[in-house]
C-alpha positions in Angstrom: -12.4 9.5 20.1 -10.4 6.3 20.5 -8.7 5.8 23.4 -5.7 3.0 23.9 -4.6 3.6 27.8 -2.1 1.5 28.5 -3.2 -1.9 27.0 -0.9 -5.2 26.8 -1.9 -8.7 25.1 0.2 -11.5 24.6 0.4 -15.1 22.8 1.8 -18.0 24.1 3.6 -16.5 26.7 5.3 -13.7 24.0 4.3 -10.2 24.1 3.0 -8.7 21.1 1.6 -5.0 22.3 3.2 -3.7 25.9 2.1 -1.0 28.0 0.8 0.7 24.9 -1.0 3.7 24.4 -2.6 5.7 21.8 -5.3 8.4 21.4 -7.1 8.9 18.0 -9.5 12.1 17.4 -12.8 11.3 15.8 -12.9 11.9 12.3 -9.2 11.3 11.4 -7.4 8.5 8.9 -5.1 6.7 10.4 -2.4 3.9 8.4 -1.3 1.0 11.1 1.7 0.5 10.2 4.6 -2.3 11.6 6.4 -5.4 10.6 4.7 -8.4 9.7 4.1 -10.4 13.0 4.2 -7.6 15.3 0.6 -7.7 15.9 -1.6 -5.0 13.6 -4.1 -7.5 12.6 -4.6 -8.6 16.9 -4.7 -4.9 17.8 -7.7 -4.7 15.3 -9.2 -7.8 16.9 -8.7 -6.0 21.0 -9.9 -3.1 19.7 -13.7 -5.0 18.4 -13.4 -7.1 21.7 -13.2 -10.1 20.1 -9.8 -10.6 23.1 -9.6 -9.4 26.0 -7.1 -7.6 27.1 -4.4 -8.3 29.9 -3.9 -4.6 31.2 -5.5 -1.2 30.3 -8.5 -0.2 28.9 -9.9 0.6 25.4 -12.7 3.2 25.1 -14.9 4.7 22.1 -17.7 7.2 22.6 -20.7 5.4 23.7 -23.2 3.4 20.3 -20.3 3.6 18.5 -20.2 1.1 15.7 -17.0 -0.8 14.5 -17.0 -2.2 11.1 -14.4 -4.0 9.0 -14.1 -6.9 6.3 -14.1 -10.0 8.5 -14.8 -12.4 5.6 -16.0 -12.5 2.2 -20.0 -12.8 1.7 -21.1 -16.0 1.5 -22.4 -17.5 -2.5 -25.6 -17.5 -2.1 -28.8 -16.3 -4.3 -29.0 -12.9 -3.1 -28.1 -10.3 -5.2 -25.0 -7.9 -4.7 -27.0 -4.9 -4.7 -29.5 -6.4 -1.9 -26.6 -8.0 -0.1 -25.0 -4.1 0.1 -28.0 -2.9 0.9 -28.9 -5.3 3.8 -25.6 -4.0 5.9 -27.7 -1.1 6.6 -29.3 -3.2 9.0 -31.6 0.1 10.7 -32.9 0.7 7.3 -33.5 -2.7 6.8 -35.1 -3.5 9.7 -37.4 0.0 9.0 -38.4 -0.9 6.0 -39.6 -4.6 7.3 -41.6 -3.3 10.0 -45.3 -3.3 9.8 -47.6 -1.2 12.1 -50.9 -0.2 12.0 -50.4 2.7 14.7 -50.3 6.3 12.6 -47.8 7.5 15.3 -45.2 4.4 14.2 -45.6 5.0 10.8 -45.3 8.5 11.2 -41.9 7.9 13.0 -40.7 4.9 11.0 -41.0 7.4 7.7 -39.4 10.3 9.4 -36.7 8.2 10.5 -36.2 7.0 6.6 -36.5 10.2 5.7 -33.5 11.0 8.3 -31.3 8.6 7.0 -31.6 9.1 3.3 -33.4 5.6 2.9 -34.7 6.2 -0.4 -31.1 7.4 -1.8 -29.5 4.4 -0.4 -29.9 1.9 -3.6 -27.9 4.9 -5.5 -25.3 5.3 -3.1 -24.9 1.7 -3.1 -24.5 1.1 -6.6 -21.8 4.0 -7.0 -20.0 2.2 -4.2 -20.2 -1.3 -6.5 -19.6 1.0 -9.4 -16.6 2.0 -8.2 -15.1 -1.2 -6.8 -15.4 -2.6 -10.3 -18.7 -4.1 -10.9 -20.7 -3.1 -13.9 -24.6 -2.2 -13.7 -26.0 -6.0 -14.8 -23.3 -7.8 -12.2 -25.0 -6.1 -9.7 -28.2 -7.6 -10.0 -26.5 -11.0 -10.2 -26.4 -13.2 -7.5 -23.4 -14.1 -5.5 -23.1 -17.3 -6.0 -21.9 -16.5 -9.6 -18.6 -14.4 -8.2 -15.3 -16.1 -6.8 -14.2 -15.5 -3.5 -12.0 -12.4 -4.6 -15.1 -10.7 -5.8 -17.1 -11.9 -3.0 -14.2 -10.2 -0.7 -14.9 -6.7 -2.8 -18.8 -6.8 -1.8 -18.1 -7.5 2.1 -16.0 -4.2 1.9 -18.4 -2.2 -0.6 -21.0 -3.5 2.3 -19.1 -2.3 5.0 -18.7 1.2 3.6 -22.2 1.3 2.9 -22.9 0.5 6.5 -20.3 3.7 7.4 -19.6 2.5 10.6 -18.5 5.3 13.2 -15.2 3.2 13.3 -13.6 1.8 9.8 -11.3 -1.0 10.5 -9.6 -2.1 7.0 -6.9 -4.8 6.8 -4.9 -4.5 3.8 -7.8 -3.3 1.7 -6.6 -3.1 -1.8 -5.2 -6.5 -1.6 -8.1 -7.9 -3.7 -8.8 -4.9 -5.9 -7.5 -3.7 -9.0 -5.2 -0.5 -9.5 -8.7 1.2 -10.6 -10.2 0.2 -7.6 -7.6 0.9 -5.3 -7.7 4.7 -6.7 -11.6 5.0 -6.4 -10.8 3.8 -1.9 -8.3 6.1 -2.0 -10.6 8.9 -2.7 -13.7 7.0 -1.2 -11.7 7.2 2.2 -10.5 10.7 2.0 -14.0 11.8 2.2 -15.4 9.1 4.9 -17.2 11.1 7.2 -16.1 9.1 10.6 -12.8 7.4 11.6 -10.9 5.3 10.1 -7.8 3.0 11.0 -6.1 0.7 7.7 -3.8 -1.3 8.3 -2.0 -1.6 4.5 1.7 -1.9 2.9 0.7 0.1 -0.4 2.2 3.4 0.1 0.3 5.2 -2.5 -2.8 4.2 -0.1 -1.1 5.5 2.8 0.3 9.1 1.1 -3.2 9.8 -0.2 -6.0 9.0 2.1 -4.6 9.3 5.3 -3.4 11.9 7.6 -1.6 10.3 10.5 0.4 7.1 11.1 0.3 4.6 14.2 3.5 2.7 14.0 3.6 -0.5 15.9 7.2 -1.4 17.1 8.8 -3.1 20.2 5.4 -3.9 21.5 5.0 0.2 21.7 2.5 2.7 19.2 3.5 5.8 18.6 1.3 8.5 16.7 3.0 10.1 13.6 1.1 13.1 12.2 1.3 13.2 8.4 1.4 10.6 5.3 3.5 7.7 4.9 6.1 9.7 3.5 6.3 12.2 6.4 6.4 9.7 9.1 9.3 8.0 7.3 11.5 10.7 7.3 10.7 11.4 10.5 11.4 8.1 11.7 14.7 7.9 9.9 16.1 10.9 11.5 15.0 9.2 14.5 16.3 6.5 13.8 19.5 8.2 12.8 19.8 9.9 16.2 19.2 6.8 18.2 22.3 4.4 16.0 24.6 7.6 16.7 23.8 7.6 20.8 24.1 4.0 20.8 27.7 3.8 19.0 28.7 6.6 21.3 27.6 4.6 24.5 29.3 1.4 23.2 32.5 3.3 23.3 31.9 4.5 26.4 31.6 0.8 27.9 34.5 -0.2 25.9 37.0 2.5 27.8 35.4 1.7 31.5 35.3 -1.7 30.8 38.9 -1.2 29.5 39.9 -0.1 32.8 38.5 -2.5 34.9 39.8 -5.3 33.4 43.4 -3.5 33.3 43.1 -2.3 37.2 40.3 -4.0 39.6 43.0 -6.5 41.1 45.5 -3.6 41.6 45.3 -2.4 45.1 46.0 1.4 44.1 43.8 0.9 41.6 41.1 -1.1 43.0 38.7 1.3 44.0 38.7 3.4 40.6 37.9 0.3 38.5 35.1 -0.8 41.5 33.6 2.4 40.7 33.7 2.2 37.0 32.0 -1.1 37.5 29.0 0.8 38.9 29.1 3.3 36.1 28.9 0.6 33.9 25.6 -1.1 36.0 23.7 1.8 35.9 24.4 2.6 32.2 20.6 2.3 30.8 21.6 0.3 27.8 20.3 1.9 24.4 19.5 -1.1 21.9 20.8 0.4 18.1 17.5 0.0 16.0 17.1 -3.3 14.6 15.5 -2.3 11.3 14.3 -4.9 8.7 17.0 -5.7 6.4 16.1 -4.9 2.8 15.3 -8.4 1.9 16.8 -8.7 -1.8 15.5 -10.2 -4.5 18.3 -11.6 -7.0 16.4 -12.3 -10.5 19.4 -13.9 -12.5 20.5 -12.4 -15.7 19.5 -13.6 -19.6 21.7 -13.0 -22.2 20.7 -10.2 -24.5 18.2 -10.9 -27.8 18.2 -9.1 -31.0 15.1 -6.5 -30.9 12.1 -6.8 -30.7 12.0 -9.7 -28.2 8.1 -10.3 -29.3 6.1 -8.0 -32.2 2.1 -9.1 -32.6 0.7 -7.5 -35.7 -3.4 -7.1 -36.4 -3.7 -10.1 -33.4 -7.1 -10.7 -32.3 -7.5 -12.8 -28.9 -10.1 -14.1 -27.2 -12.2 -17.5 -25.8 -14.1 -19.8 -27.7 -14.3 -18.2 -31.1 -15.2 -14.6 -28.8 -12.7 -11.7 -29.1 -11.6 -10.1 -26.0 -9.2 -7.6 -27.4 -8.3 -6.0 -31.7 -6.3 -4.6 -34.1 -3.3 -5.7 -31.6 -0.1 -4.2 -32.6 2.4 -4.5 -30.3 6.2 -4.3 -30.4 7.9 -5.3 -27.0 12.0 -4.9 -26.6 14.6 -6.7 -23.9 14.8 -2.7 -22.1 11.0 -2.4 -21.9 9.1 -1.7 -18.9 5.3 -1.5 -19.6 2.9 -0.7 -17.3 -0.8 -2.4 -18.3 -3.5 0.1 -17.2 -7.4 -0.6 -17.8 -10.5 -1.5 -15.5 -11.0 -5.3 -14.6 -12.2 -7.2 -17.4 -10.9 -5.6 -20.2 -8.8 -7.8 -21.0 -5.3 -7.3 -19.4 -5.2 -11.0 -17.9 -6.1 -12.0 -21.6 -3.1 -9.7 -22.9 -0.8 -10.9 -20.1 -1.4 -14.6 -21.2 -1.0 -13.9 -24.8 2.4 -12.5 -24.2 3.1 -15.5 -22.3 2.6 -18.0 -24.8 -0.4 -19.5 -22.4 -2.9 -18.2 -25.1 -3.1 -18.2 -28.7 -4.5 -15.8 -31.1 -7.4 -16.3 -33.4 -6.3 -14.5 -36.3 -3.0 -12.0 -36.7 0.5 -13.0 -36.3 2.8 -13.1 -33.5 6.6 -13.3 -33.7 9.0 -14.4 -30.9 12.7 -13.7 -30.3 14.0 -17.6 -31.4 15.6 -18.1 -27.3 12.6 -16.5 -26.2 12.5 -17.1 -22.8 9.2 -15.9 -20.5 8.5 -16.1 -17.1 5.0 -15.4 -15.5 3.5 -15.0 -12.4 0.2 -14.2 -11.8 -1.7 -14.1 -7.8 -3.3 -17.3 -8.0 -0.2 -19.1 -8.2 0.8 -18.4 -5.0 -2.2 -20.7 -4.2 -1.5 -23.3 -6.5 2.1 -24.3 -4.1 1.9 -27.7 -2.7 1.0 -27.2 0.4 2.4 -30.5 1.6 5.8 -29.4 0.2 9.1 -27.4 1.4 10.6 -24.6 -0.7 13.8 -26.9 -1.4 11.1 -29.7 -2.9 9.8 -27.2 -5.0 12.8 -26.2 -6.5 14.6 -29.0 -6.5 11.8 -30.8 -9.0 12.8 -28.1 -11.5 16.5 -28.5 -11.1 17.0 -32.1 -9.7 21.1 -32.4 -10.8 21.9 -28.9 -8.7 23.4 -30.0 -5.0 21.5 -28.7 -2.0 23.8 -26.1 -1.6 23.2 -24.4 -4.9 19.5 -24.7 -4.4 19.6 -23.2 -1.1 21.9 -20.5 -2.4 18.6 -20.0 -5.2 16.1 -19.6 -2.1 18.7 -17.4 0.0 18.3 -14.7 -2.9 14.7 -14.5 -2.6 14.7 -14.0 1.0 14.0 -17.4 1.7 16.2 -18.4 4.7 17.6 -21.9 6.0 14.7 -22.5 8.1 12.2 -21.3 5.8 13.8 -23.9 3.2 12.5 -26.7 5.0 9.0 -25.7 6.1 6.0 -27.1 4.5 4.3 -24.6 2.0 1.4 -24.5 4.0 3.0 -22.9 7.0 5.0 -19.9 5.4 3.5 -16.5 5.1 1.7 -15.0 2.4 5.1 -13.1 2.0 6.9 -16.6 1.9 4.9 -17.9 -0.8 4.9 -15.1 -2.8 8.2 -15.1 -3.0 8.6 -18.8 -3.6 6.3 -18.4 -6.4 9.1 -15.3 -8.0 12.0 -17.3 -7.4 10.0 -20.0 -9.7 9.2 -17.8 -12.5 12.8 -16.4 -12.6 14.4 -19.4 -12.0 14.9 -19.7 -16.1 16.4 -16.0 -15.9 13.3 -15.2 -18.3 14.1 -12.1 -21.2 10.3 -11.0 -20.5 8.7 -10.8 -17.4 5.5 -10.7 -16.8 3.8 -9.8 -12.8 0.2 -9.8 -12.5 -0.4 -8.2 -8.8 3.2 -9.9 -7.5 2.8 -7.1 -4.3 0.1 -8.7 -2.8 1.5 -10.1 0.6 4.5 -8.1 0.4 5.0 -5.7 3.1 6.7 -2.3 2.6 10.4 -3.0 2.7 10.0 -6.1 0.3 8.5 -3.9 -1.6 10.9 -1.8 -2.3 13.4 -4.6 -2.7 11.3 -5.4 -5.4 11.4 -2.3 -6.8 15.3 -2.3 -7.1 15.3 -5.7 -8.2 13.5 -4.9 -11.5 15.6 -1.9 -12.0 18.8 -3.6 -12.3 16.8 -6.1 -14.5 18.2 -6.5 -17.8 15.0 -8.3 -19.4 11.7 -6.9 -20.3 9.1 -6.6 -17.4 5.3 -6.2 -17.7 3.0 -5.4 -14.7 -0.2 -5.0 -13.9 -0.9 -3.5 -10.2 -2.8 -1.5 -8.1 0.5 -0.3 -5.8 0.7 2.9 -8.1 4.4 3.2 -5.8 5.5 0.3 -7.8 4.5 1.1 -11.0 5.5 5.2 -10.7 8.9 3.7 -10.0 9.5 0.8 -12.2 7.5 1.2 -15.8 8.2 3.8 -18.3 5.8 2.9 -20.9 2.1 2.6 -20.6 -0.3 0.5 -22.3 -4.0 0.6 -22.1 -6.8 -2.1 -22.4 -9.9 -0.5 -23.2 -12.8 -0.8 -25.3 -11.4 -4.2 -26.9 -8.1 -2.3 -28.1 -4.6 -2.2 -26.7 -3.2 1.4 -27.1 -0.3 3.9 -25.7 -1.5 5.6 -22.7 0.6 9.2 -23.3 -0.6 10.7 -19.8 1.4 9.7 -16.9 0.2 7.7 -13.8 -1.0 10.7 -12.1 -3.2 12.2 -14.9 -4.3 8.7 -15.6 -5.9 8.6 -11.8 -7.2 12.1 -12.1 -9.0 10.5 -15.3 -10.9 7.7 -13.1 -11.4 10.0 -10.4 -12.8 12.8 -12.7 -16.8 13.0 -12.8 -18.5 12.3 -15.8 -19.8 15.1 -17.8 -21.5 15.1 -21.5 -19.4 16.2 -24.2 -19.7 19.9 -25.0 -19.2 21.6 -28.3 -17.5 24.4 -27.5 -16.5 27.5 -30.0 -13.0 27.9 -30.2 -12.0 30.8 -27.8 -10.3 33.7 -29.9 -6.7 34.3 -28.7 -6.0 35.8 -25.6 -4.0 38.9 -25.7 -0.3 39.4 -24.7 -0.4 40.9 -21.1 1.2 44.2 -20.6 5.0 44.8 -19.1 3.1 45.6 -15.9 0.9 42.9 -16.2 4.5 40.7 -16.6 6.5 42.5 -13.9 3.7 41.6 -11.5 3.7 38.3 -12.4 7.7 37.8 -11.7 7.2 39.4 -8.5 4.6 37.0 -8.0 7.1 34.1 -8.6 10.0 35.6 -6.4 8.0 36.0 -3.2 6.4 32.0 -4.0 10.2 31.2 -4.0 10.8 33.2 -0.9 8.3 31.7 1.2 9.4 28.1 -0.1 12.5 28.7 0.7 11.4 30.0 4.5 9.4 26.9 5.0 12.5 24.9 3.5 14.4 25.9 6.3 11.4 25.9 9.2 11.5 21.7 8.2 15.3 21.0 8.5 15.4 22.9 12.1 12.5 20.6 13.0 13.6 17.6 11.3 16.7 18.3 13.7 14.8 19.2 16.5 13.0 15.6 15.9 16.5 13.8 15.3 16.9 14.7 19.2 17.1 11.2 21.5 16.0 13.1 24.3 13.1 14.3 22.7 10.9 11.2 23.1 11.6 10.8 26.8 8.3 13.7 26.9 6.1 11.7 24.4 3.5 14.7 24.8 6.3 17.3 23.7 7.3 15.0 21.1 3.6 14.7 19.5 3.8 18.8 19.2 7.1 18.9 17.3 5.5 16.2 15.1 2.3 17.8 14.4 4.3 21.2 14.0 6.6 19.4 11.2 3.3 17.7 9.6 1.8 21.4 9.2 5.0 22.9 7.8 5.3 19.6 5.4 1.6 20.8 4.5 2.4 24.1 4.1 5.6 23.8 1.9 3.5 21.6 -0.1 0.9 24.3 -0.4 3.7 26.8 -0.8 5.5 25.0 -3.8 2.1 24.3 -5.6 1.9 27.9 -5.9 5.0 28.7 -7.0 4.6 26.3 -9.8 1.3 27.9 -10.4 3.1 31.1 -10.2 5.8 30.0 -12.8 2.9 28.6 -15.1 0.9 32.1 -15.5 4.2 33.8 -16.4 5.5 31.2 -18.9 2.6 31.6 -20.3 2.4 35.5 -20.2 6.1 35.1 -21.6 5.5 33.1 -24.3 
């Protein structure tokens, strides 16, 4: 179990965590969760020791180790399987030990024996496997991977290590939607703790099963998903505006009558005492949410379909094809998802689209105004560094006044302040949105994002989300935040195998295809027709249906009294009781889901049986 009893830590003189406590079972998965700035990353860094704390205490059971992605691996000569393999460092330092005493040996092989030694080179490759690296890479050393790889062996070495404590900041930052899905699982199934600090909703519905929100220097333990602890929080939230609009009318009418009365003498001591109603009025402070910081993409004019049609393309580098047989047609309303593990080519396809790459042989035919914009993750790191926003932009438009330009920056959330800082000191977040202002700035007809979520945090995120929405152009993505892409593409394309086809599945079956085992092909006889059930048979089956819908509908109604219940102010004055109600609303949230996966099962069987 870990334990957070009352700890505070501060920098510079400003408080980041307060008086804060928090108690996580062992065992369970936990998202961290909080604005940028508030402090997840320093809570990670009190909770290893690496600061001390000013008050209160931090406590894990005894030999309890800690683990987390501090860096990537360094390029040196050893291979990535060895370099996995190495984190195991009680294995490592079994295997090296030389003893001639039978009793050592004895114990040294039992102890192997204990901790699955001899399995460990499979279980590390799987974990490599499923972070994206093929059987040869990982033989290669790591000199011959850049950083972003280098990142996914620290964390393939880290869950190899499986560290009693998992401490994971913003994981899926440098891996692939593929990737991302294969943690998601990975994590379900980790057999100790784990806390992840992450903005990618999809990672936070699927692989964990509470939230620690960070806010006004306070944590508070949600049980449930992401999705859970958001409504939640909103009807909190909800509850707590109301209370404090009702207490700022209440100030408004005594301190009406005070300034009205306290210098009238038959009125003198009525307003005197509404001055000390007033004082002791605890002041509650109306949540000061993060506003949804828009993104304004400006608008092209519309093109005659298809914007861009590539017909028998091959593409590829020096003289070698990377992808065939392309035949694509893309059109102004088109939102295309690009699905496919790393290196099969959707960076190749992406800069194809874009004009950045030619193709050997085929034919490709652009709209004549043709207007693309691209932005891809590593431009965020080409910015000058020695450079403001408003230099930046004002290269590419040097006859627009200041004011114009600023107006530009103001629509990608880029402030007055912000404007005139160097490059070098704005957030991730900063830059990446820098770098989106400057591939729209043309108001492209095709867009084309490769990873643009990166340092986005959740409510950007779903600015983003809207802003392609309302987009009139075409947009192409390629992401592992399977949030984004559920909500924003409505075709899918994917890279495989050299080719470039329609993916007819949806998101979710396409996941359930990477996370499926493999199994050999069978041959199979075809299976002779089943029989139509009898009207009992039926009449079963619909009863089946209307009590599936009965107890949805009981469990329907259990979560709005809670949800009200949890919309109650006065609730969280007990934060014990208010842990119970939360943890009852997270089981009936986990039942109705239960409940209505039945049902649909329910309906299934007798459509079928109808049919």
């Amino acid at each position: 179990m870990l334990r957070l009893d009352d700890i505070s830590y501060s920098v510079a003189g400003r408080p980041l965590i307060e008086h804060a406590s928090a108690t996580i079972p062992t065992g369970h998965k936990v998202g961290l969760v909080g604005r940028n700035g508030t402090g997840k990353t320093t809570l990670f860094r009190l909770i290893r020791g690496e600061l001390a704390l000013e008050t209160g205490e931090i406590t894990l059971p005894s030999r309890a180790r800690i683990g987390g992605v501090a860096q990537e691996v360094p390029g040196n000569e050893v291979s990535l399987l060895d370099t996995v393999l190495s984190a195991d460092t009680e294995r490592a330092a079994l295997l090296a030990e030389h003893s001639d005493d039978p009793h050592r040996i004895a114990e040294i092989q039992t102890r192997l024996a204990d901790i699955d030694a001899w399995g460990a080179e499979a279980r590390a490759s799987a974990i490599l496997r499923g972070l994206g690296f093929t059987a040869d890479e990982m033989h290669m050393p790591c000199a011959a991977f850049s950083g972003g790889w280098r990142m996914r062996v620290a964390l393939a070495a880290v869950l190899f290590a499986a560290p009693d404590l998992l401490l994971l900041d913003e994981p899926t930052n440098y891996l692939d939607l593929e990737g991302a899905l294969w943690l998601e699982s990975y994590l379900a199934r980790y057999p100790h703790t784990v806390i992840i600090v992450s903005h990618d909703r999809g990672l936070l519905n699927r692989a964990v099963g509470a939230i620690l929100h960070l806010e006004d220097r306070k944590l508070t333990l949600y049980q449930g998903n992401y999705d859970a602890f958001a409504e939640t929080r909103a009807a909190r939230l909800l509850a707590q505006e109301a209370e404090a609009k009702k207490q700022d009318a209440r100030r408004a009418h005594l301190q009406s009558y005070v300034d009205r009365f306290r210098y009238k003498a038959d009125k003198a001591k009525q307003a005197q005492s509404r001055l000390k109603a007033l004082a002791k009025m605890t002041p509650i402070t109306p949540p000061q949410e993060a506003a949804l910081r828009a993104f304004s993409f400006p608008t092209p004019e519309e093109l005659s379909p298809p914007i861009l049609r590539v017909e028998n393309g091959v593409v590829g580098y020096d003289d070698k094809p990377v992808l065939s047989h392309l035949d694509l047609r893309i059109d102004q309303d088109d939102r295309i998802a690009l699905l496919g593990r790393n290196g099969e080519g959707k960076s190749t396809l992406s800069k194809l689209l874009s004009g950045r790459l030619g193709l050997m042989q085929g034919r490709v035919t652009r709209a004549a105004k043709l207007r693309v914009g691209y932005f891809a993750q590593h431009q965020v790191d080409e910015l000058h560094v020695d450079e403001t926003p408003l230099d930046h932009i004002r290269r590419l438009r040097p006859d627009e006044p200041p004011a114009k330009l600023r107006a530009r920056l103001g629509g990608f959330g880029i402030g007055a302040e912000q404007a005139e800082t160097l490059v070098g000191q704005l957030s991730g977040g900063q830059k990446a949105r820098l770098s989106l202002m400057l591939a729209t700035l043309d108001a492209p007809h095709l867009l084309i994002l490769d990873e643009p979520t990166n340092h986005l945090d959740i409510e950007s995120r779903e600015a983003l989300v809207e802003a392609l929405t309302a987009y009139t152009g075409a947009v192409v993505l390629v992401s592992h935040d399977m949030h984004l892409l559920s909500l924003v593409a409505d075709r899918l394309w994917l890279v495989s195998d050299g080719r470039v086809t329609r993916y007819d599945g949806d998101l979710e079956s396409y996941r359930e295809m990477l996370l499926a085992p493999e199994r050999p092909a069978k041959t199979e006889k075809p299976k002779a027709k089943p029989k139509r059930p009898s009207r009992d048979a039926i009449l079963a089956l619909r009863a089946e249906v209307r009590k599936c819908e009965e107890r949805v509908d009981k469990l329907n109604e259990m979560r709005d009294k809670l949800a009200t219940k949890l919309a109650a102010p006065e609730l969280y004055d007990n934060p014990a009781e208010a842990a119970v109600w939360q943890k009852k609303y997270a089981e009936v949230m986990d039942g109705l889901d239960r409940a209505e996966g039945l049902w649909m099962g329910a309906l299934e069987k007798l459509e079928t049986a109808e049919s």
